[in-house]
MARRO-366194 format. One record per residue: residue in three letters; x, y, z of N, C-alpha, C in turn. Coordinates in steps of 0.02 Angstrom, whole numbers, plus 50000, padded with zeros to 5 digits. Layout:
MARRO-366194
ALAXYZXYZXYZ ...
***
This chain:
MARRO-366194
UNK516455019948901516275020448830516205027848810 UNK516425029648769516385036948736515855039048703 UNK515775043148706514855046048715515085051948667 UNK514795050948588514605053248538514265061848573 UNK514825067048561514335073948587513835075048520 UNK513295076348546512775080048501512575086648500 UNK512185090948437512135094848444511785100848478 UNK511545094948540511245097848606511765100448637 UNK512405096548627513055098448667513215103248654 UNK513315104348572513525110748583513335117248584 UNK512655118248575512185123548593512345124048674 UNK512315119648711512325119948785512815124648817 UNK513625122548782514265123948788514405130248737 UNK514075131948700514255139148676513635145048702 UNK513065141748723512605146048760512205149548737 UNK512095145448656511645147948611511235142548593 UNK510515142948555509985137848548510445131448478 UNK509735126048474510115122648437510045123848369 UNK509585129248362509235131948295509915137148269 UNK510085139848311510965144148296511595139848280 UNK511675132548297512115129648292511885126148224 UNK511305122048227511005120648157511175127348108 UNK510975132848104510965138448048511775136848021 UNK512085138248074512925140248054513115131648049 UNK512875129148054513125119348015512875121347949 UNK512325123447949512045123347865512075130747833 UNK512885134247839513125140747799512585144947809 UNK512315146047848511685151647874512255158647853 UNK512205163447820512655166547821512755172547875 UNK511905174647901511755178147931511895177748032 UNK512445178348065512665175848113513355178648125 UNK513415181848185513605186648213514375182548216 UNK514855186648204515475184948206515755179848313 UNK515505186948351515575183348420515175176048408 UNK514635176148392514205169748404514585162248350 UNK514725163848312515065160648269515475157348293 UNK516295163848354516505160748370516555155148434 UNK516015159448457515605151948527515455146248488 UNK515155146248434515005139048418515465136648391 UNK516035138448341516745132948313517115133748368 UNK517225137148440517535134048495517225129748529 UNK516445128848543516175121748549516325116548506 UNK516295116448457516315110948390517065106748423 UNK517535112948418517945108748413518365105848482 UNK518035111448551518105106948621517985102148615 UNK517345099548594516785094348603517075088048547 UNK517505089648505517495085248456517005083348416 UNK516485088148407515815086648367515925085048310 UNK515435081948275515505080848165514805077948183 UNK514405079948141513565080348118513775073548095 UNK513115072248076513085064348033512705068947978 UNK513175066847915513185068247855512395065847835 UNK512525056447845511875052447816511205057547837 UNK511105061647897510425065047923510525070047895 UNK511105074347897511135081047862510765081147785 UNK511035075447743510785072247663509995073047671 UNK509765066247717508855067447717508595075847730 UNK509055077947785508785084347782508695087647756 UNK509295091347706509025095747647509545094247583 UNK509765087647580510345086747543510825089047519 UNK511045088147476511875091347462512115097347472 UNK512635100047491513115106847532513165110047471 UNK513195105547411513545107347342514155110247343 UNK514705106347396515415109847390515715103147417 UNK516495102147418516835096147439517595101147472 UNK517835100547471518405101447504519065096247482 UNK519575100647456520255097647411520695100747469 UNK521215095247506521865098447545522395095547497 UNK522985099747487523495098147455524075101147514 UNK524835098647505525405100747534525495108847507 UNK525595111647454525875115347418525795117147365 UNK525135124547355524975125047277525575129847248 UNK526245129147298526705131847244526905126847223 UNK526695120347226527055116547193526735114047118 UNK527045114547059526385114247002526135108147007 UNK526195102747011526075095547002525145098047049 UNK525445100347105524725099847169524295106647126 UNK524615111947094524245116847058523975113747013 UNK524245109146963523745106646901523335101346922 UNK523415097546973523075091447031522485096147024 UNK522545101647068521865107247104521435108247050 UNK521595110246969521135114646933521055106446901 UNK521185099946879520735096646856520375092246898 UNK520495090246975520135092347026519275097047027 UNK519595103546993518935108447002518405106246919 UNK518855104046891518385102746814517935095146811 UNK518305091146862517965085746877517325084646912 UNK517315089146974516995090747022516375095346992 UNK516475098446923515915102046895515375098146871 UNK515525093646839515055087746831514775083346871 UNK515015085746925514585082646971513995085747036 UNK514075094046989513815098747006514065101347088 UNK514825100847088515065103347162515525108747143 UNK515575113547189516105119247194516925118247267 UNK517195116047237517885115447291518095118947308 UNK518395119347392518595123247409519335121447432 UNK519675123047437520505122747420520755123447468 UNK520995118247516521375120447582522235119347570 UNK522775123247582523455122247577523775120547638 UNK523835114147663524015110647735524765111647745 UNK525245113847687526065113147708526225105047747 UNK525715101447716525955094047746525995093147825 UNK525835096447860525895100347933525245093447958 UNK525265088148016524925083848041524215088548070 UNK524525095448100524045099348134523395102948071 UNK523755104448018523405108947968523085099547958 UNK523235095947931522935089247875522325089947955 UNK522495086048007521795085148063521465089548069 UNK521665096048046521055105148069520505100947997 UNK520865101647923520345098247869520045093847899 UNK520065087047904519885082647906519265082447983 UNK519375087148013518815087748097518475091548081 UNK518665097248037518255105048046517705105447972 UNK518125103247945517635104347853517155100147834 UNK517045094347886516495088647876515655093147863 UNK515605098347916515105100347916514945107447845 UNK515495111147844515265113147789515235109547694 UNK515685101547700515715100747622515375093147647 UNK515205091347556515045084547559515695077747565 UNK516095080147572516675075447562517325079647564 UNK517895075947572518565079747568519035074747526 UNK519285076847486519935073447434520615078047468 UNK521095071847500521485074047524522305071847522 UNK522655075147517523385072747499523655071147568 UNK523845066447603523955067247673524675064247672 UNK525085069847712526015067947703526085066747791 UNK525625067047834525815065447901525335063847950 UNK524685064147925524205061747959524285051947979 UNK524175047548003524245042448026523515038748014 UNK523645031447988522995028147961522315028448019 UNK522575028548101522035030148134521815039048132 UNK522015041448135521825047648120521395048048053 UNK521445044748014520895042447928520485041447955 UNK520605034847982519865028247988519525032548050 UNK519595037348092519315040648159518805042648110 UNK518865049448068518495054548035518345049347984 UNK518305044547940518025040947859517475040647894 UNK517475038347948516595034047991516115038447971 UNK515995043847978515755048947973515715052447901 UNK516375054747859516405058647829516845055247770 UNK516275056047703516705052847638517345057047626 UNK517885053047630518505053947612518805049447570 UNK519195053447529519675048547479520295052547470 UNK520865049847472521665049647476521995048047415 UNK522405055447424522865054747340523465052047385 UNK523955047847359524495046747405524745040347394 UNK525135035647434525425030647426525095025147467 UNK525415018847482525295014147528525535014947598 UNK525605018647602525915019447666525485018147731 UNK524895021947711524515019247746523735013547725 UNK523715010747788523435006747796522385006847727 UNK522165001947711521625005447679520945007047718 UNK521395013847756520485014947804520105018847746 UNK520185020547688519665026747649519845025147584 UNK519505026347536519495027447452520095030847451 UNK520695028047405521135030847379521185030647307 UNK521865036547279521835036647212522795037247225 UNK523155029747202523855030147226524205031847157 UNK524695033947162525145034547111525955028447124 UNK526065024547085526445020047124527455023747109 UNK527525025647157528215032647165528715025847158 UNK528665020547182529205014647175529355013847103 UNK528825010347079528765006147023529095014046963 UNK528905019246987528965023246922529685026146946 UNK530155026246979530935029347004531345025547001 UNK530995015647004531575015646988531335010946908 UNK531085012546877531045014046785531365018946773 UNK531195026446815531905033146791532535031846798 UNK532705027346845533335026146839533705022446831 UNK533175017046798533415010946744533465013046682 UNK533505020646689533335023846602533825025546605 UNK534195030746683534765032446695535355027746666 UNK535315023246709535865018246695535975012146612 UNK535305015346580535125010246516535635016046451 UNK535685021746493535745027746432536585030946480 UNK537095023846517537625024746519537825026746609 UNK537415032346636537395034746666537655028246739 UNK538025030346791538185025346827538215026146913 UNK538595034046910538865038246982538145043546997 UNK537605040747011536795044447002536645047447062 UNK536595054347075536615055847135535635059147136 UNK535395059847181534685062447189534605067847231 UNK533845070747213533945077047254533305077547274 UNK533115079647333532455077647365532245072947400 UNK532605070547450532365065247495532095069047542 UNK531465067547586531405070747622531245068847688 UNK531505072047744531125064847790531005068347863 UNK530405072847824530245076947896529325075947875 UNK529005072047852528475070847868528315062147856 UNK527805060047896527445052047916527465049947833 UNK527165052347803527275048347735527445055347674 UNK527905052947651528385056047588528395051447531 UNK528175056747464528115052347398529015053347382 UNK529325054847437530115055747411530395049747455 UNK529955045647491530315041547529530355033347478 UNK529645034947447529505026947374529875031147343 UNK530195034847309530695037547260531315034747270 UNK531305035847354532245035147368532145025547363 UNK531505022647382531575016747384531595014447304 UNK531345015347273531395013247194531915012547160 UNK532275019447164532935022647149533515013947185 UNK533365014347245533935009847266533765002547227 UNK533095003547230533014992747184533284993347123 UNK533195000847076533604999847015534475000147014 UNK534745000647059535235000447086535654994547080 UNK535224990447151535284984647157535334979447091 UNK534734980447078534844976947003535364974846957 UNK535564983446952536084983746901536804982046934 UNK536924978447004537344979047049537984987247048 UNK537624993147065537914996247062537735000947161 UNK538435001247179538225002847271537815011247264 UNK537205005647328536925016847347537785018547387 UNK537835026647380538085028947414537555034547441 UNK538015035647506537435039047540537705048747509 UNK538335046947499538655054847500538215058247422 UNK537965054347394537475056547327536665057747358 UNK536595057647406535925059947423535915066847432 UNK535775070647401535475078947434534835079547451 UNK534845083547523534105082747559533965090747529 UNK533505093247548533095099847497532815101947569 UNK532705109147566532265110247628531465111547603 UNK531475111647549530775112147491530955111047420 UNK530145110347410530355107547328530115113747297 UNK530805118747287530655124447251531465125547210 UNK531205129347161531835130747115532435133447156 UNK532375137847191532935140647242533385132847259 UNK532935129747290533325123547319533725119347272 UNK533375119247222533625115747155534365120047151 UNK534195125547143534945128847133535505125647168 UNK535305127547237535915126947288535985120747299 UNK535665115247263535805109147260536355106847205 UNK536335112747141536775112547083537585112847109 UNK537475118347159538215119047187538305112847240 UNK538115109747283538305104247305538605099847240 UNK538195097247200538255092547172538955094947111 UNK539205099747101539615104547065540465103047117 UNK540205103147168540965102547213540785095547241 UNK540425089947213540735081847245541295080547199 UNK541805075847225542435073547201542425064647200 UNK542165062347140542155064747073541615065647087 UNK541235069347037540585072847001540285067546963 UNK539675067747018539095064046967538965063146910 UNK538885056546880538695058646795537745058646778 UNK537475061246820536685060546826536485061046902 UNK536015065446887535475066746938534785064346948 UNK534545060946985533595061046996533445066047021 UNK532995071947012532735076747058532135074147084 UNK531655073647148531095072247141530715076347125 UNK530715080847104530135086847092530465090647022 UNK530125090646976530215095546921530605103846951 UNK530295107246990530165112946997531045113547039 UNK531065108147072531705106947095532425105347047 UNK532185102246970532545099346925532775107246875 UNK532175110746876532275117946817532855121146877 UNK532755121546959533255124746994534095123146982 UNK534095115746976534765110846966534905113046877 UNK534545110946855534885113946774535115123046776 UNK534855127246792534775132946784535555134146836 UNK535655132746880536355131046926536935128646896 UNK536855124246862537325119146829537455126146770 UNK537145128346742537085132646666537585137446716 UNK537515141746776537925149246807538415144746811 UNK538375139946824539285135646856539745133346784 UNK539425132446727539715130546677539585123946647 UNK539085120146687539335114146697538835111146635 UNK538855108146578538595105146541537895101446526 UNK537155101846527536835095146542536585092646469 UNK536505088246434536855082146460537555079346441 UNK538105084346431538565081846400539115080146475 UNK538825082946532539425082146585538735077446650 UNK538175080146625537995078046683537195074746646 UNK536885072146653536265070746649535545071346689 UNK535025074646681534665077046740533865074246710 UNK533715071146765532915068846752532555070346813 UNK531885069946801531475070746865530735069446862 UNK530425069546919529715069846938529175072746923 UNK528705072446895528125077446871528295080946821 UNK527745078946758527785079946692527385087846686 UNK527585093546737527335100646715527265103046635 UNK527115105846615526925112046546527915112146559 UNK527905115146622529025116946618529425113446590 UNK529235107146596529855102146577529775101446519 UNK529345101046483529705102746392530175107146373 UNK530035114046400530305121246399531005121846424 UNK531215117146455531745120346503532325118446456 UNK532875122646461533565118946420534055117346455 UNK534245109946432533905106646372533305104346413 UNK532785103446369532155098746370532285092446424 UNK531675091746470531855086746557531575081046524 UNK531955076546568531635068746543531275068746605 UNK530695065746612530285063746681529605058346677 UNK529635057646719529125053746733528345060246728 UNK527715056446704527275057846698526855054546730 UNK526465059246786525885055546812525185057446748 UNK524825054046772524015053946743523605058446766 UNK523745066746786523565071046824522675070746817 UNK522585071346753521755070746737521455066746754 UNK521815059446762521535052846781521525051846853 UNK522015055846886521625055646950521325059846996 UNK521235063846961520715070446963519805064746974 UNK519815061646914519425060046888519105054246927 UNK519555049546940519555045346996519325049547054 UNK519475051347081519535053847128518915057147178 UNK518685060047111517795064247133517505058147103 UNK517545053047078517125048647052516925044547129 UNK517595042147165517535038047214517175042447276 UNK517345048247270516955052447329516235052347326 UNK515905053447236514955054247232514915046447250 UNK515145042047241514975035847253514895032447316 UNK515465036347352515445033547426514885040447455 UNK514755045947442514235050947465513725044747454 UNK513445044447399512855041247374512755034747401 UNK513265030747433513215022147481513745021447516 UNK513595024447595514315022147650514435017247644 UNK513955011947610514055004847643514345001147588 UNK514895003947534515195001447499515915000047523 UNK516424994347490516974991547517517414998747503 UNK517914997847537518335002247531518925001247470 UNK518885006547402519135005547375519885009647351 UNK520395006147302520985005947302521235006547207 UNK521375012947221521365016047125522155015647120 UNK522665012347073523255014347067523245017246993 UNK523475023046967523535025846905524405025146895 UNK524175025746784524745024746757525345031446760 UNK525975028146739526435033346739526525032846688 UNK527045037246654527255037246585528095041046611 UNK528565037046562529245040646551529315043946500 UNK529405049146488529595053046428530145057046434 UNK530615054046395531225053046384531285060846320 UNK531705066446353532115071146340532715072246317 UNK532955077846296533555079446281534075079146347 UNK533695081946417534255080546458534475074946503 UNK534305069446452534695064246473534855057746414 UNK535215061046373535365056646336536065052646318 UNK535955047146281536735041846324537295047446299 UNK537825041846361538575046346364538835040146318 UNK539135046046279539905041946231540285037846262 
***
């Protein structure tokens, strides 16, 4: 049976009292850099995490939580973060902002190491695994922005990536569009909101009995405008040429228009381009992006709501938030003659 280390353990194993390991659990600020690092190389030999519930009686709240996202270059996770931080004010907490690159190693460093300095962690997780959740929830209020993918070990706040890709591309095909190629599949982490995209995309497909081809998939090595570009020129030399694109990511869609514009290539009179995440950009861009809109505020909002709630009673069911999307339909994708 596995034997819970305590914080006798790790005073023992870093070779300092338990009144030094207590200080630096509870942001003591005063504590010597060497000593510091004896005790977070105990913590995390040992696999230690305090119990929150005793930490609370003790002197209650940290007054901070902890937000991991993939990528605050990505705007969707940048405007996620700041109504995130406006939510969290009302509930009198200060966040602290970890950027994981979706990396299994960075999501488990959050999820083992930050228990002891925040009251909770709101976390985007693209490769962590449902036992790796339910290990650390026991312990430590967590709630999950993300999909079904995994299993319900913790408070989530889902966005449903199916149900809303393939509506984009029942819009595609409602407004003419037929030869639809996409950009952003990705399939180098455990769970990808580009993997319910590519699945959505194919049911509206199906539907309309029109075949996936696979030679219309472009994979991205990130969802950044660069990539968008050099995705313009792929999609510029297929034979024949797409009459519409899905991008999954906005930031990826301004790269593909802005490409298409150096190559000559028309949007929407040769090609049609829609995409993912309703940024401040996609009004702006020319022509104007059609995309899907998440409820960024709404699950901001959700989100720290389900965290004070599960802080305030572990012993509530584990709950399951899906928020709305919205299509808003642009200039760059409007029907072909």
């Amino acid at each position: 049976m596995h034997v819970r280390p305590r914080l006798a353990d790790v005073a023992a194993r870093a070779g300092v009292s338990e009144k030094t390991v207590s200080n630096l659990l509870n942001g003591y600020p005063y504590i010597s850099a060497t000593t510091r690092q004896k005790v977070e190389s105990a913590i995390s030999d040992l696999g230690y995490r305090p119990n929150l519930s005793a930490r609370s009686m003790g002197r209650g709240r940290t007054g901070f939580i902890a937000l991991a996202v993939p990528s605050l270059s990505n705007p969707h996770f940048a405007e996620l973060a700041g109504r995130v931080i406006e939510a969290a004010k009302r509930h009198h907490w200060t966040v602290l902002i970890e950027e994981t690159g979706g990396r299994k190693a960075s999501e488990d460093t959050v999820v083992s190491t930050m228990p002891y300095l925040v009251d909770g962690i709101i976390l985007h997780p693209e490769s962590l695994t449902d036992d790796d959740v339910e290990d650390r929830a026991r312990d430590t209020p967590i709630v999950l922005f993300g999909e079904r993918g995994l299993e319900l070990v913790a408070d989530r706040v889902v966005a449903d990536n199916v149900s809303a890709a393939d509506e984009i591309t029942q819009h595609l095909i409602d407004t003419g569009h037929r030869r639809i190629a996409t950009v952003g599949i990705r399939s180098d982490a455990h769970l990808q909101a580009s993997q319910f995209r590519d699945e959505g995309f194919r049911l509206a497909l199906s539907r309309n009995g029109i075949p996936f081809e696979d030679d219309l998939v472009i994979d991205v090595p990130d969802y950044s405008r660069a990539a968008g570009a050099g995705a313009a020129h792929i999609l510029a030399a297929m034979e024949p040429r797409p009459d519409a694109v899905l991008c999954f990511n906005t930031a990826v869609a301004a790269g593909v228009l802005s490409g298409l514009y150096a190559l000559g290539i028309r949007v929407p009179d040769q090609i049609g381009v829609a995409a993912f995440d309703d940024i401040d950009e996609a009004e702006f861009t020319a022509p104007p992006l059609t995309t899907i809109a998440w409820d960024v505020g709404g699950m901001a909002e959700e989100a720290v709501r389900l965290l004070a709630e599960r802080y305030d009673s572990r012993d509530l069911p584990t709950r399951d938030v899906t928020l709305q999307h919205t299509l808003k339909t642009r200039a760059s994708s409007t029907p072909r003659l």
